[in-house]
SEVEX-558924 format. One record per residue (C-alpha): y, x, z; residue in one letter; residue number from 1. Coordinates in pm, 1 decimal. Each point is the difference from the previous one (the first is absolute). Layout:
@py->Y; px->X; pz->Z; code->A; pos->NUM .
...
END
This chain:
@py->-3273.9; px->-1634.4; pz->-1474.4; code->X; pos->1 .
@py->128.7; px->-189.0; pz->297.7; code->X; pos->2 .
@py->308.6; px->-185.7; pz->-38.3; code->X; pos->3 .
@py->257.5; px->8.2; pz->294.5; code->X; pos->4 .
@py->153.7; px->-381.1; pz->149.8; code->X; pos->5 .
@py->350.0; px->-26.2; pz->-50.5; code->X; pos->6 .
@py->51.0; px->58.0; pz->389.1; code->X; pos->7 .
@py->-191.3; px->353.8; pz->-33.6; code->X; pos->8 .
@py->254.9; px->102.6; pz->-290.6; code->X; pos->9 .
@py->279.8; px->-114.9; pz->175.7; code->X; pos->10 .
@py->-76.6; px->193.0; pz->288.0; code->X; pos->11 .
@py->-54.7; px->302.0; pz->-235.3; code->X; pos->12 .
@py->315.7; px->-57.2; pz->-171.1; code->X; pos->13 .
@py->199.6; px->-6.5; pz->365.7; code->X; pos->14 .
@py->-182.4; px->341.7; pz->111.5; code->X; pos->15 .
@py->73.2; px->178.4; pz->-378.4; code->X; pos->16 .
@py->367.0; px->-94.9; pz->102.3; code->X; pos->17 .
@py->-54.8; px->161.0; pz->317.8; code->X; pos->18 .
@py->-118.3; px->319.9; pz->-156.5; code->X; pos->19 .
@py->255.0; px->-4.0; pz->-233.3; code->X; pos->20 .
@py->252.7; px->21.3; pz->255.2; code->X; pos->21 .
@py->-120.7; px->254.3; pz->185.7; code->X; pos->22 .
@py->-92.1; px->224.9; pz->-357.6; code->X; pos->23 .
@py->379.7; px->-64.3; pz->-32.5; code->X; pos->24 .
@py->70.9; px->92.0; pz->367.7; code->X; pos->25 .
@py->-169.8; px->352.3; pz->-47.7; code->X; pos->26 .
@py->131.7; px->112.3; pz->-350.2; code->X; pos->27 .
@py->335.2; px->-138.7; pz->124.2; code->X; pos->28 .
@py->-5.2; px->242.8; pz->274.6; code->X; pos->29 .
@py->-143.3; px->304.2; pz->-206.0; code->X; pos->30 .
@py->267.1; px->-47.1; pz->-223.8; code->X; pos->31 .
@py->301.1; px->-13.8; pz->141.3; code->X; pos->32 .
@py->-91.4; px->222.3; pz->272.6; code->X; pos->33 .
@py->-63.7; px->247.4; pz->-283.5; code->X; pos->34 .
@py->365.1; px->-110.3; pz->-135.7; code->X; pos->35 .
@py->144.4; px->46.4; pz->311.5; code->X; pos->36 .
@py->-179.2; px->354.2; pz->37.0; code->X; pos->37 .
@py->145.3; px->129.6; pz->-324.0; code->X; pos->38 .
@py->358.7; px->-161.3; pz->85.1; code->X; pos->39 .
@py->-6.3; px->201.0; pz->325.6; code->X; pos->40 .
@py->-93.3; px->341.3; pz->-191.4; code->X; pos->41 .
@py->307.2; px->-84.2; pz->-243.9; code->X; pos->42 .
@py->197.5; px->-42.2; pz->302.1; code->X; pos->43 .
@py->85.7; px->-360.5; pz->-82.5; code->X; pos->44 .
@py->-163.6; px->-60.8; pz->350.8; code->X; pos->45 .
@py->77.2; px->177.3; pz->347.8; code->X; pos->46 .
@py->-315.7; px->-186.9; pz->174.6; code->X; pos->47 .
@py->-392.5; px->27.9; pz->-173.4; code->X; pos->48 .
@py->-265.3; px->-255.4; pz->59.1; code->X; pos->49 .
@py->-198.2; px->314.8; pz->131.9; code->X; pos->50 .
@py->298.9; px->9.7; pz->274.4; code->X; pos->51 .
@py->-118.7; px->-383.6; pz->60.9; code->X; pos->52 .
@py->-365.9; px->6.6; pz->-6.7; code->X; pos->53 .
@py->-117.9; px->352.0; pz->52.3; code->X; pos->54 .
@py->232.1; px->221.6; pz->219.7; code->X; pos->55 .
@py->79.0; px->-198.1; pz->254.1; code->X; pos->56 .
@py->-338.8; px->7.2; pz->55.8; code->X; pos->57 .
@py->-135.3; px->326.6; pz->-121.5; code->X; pos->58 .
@py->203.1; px->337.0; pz->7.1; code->X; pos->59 .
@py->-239.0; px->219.2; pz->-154.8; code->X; pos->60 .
@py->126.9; px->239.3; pz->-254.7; code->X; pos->61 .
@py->-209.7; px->-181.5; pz->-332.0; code->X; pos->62 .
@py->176.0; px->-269.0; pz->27.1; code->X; pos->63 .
@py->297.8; px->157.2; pz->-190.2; code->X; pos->64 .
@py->-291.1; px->54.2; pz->-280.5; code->X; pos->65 .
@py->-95.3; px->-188.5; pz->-294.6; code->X; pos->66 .
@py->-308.2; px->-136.6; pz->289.2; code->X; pos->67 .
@py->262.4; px->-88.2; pz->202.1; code->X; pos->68 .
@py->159.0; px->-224.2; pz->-305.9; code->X; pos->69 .
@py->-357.2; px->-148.4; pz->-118.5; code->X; pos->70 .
@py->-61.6; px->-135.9; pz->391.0; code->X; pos->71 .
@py->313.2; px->-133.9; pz->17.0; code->X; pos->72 .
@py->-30.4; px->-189.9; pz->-347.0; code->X; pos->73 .
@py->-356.9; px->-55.1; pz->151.9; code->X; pos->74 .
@py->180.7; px->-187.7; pz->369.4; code->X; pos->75 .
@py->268.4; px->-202.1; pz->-234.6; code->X; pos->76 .
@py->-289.5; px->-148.3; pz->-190.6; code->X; pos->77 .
@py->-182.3; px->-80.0; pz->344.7; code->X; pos->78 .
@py->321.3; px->-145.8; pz->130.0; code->X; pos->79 .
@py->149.2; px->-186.4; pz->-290.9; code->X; pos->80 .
@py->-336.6; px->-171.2; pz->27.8; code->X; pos->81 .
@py->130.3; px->-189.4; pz->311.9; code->X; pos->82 .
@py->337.4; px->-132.3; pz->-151.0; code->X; pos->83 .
@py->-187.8; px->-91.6; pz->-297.9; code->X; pos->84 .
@py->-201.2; px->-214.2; pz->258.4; code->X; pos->85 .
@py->282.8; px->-183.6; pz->130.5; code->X; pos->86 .
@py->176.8; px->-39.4; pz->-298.4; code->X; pos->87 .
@py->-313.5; px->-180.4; pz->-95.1; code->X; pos->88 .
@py->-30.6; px->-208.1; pz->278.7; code->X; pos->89 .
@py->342.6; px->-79.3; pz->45.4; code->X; pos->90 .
@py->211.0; px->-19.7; pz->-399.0; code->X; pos->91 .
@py->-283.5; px->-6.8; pz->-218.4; code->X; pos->92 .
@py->62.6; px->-363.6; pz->-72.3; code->X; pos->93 .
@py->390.4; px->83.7; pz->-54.1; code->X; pos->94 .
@py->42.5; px->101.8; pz->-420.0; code->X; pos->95 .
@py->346.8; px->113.8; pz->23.1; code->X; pos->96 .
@py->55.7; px->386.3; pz->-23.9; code->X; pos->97 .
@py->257.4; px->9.9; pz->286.9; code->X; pos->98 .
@py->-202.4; px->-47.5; pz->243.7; code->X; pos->99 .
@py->-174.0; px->299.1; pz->-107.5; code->X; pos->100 .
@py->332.5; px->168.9; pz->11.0; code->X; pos->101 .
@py->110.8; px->-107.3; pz->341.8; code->X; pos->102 .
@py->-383.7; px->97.3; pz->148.7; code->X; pos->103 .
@py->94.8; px->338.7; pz->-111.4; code->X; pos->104 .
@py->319.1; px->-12.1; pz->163.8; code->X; pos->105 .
@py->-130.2; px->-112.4; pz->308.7; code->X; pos->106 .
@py->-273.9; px->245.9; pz->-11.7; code->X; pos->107 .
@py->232.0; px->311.2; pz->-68.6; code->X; pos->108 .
@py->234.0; px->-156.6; pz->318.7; code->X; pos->109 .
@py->-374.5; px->-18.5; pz->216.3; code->X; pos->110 .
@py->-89.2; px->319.2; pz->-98.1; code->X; pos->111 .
@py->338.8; px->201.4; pz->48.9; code->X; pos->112 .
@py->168.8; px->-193.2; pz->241.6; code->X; pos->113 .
@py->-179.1; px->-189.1; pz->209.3; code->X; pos->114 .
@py->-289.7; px->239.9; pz->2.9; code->X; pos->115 .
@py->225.1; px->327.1; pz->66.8; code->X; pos->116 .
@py->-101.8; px->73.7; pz->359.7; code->X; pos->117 .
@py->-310.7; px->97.1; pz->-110.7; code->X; pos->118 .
@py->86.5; px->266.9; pz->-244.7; code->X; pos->119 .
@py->168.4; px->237.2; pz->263.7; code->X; pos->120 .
@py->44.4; px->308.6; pz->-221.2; code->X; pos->121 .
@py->160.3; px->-162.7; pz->-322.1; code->X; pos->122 .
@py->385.3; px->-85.5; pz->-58.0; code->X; pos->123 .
@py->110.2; px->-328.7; pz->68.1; code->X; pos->124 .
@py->123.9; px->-206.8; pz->-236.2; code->X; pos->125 .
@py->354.3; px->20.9; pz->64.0; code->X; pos->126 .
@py->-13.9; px->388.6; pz->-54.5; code->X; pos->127 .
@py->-135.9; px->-32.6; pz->-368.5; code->X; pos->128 .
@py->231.9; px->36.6; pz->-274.0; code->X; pos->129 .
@py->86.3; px->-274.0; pz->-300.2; code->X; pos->130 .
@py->-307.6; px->139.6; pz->-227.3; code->X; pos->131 .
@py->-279.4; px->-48.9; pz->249.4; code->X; pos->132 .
@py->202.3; px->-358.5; pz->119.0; code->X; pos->133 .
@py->-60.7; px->-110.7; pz->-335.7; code->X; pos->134 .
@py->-300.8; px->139.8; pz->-156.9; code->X; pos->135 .
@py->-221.4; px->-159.3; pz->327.0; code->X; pos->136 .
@py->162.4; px->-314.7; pz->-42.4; code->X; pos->137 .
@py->-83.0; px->33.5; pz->-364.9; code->X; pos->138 .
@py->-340.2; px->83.8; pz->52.8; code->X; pos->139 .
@py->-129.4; px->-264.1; pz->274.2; code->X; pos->140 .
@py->180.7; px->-325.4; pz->-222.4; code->X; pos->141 .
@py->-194.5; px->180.9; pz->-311.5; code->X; pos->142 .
@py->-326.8; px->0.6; pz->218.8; code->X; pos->143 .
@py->86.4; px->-353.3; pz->136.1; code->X; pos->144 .
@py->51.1; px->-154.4; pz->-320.2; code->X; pos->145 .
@py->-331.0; px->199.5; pz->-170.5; code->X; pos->146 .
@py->-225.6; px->-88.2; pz->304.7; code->X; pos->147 .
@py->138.1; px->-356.3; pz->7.4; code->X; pos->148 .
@py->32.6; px->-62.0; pz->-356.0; code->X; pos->149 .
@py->-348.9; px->105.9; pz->-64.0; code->X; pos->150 .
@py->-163.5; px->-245.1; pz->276.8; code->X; pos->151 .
@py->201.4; px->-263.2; pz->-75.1; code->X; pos->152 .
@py->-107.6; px->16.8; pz->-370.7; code->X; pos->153 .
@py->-332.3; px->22.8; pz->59.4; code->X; pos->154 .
@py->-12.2; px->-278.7; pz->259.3; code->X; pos->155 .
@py->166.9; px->-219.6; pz->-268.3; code->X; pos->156 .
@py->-286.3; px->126.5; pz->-244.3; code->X; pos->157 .
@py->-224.1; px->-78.9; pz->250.4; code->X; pos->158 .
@py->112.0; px->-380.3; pz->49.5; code->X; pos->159 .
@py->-7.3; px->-60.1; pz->-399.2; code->X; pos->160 .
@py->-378.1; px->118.2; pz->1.4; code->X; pos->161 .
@py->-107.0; px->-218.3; pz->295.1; code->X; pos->162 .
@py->201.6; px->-276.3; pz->-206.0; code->X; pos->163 .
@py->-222.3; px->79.6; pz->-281.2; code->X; pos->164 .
@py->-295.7; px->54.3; pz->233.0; code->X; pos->165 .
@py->49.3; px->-368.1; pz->166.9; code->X; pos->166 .
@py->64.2; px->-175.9; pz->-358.9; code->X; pos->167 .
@py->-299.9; px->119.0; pz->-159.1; code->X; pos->168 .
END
């Protein structure tokens, strides 16, 4: 069996991290798209993600289905994939969990204020009511903090193995 120079597991250690983050990215989005599906059917929400990442784009009649549901979870996954991406590439090296807070702050003020225009046939914010105010906020810090807690952990993992790697 070959054995790998320390600069070959370094490198491997730096793309594992990579992975990681963009494992994290997906099941990040899955999730709390899925969380924020089930808090629209309880009416805790006036706005799905479907509204976000399906109609607008598609106004057939299955995507009011269970299909309609899975592709959405599907497109979150796909998307959450990017902001995983910068998170990595921007905070990873930053250990404290507010900054995962505030990125999903920021991403929940991209994505419903900034990004608006876009979404032509869905209420602006201003015309929701307290429950869907606070449940989105809710929802994107929760997702910042789980998508930047989780890279930043694993990037500080990451640095104690290449410390371990470079000793030995």
């Amino acid at each position: 069996m070959r054995r790998l120079s320390k600069k070959q597991q370094i490198n491997d250690n730096e793309e594992s991290v990579l992975k990681k983050s963009m494992y994290t990215g997906f099941v990040g989005g899955v999730v709390f798209s899925l969380l924020a599906s089930v808090m629209y059917y309880f009416n805790f929400l006036e706005v799905a993600p479907k509204f976000y990442l399906l109609t607008s784009w598609v106004s057939e009649g299955w995507t009011d289905t269970w299909l309609g549901i899975f592709f959405t979870t599907i497109l979150a996954g796909v998307v959450s994939l990017l902001t995983a991406f910068v998170y990595y590439m921007i905070f990873r090296k930053i250990k404290y969990m507010w900054v995962g807070i505030i990125y999903g702050f920021i991403l929940w003020a991209l994505i419903f204020l900034l990004f608006r225009p876009i979404f032509n046939d869905i209420p602006a914010v201003t015309e929701w009511n307290l429950n869907t105010w606070i449940t989105t906020i809710c929802l994107f810090i929760l997702y910042g903090t789980f998508i930047g807690y989780s890279i930043s952990y694993d990037y500080m993992d990451s640095q104690q193995t290449e410390d371990i790697i470079k000793k030995s």
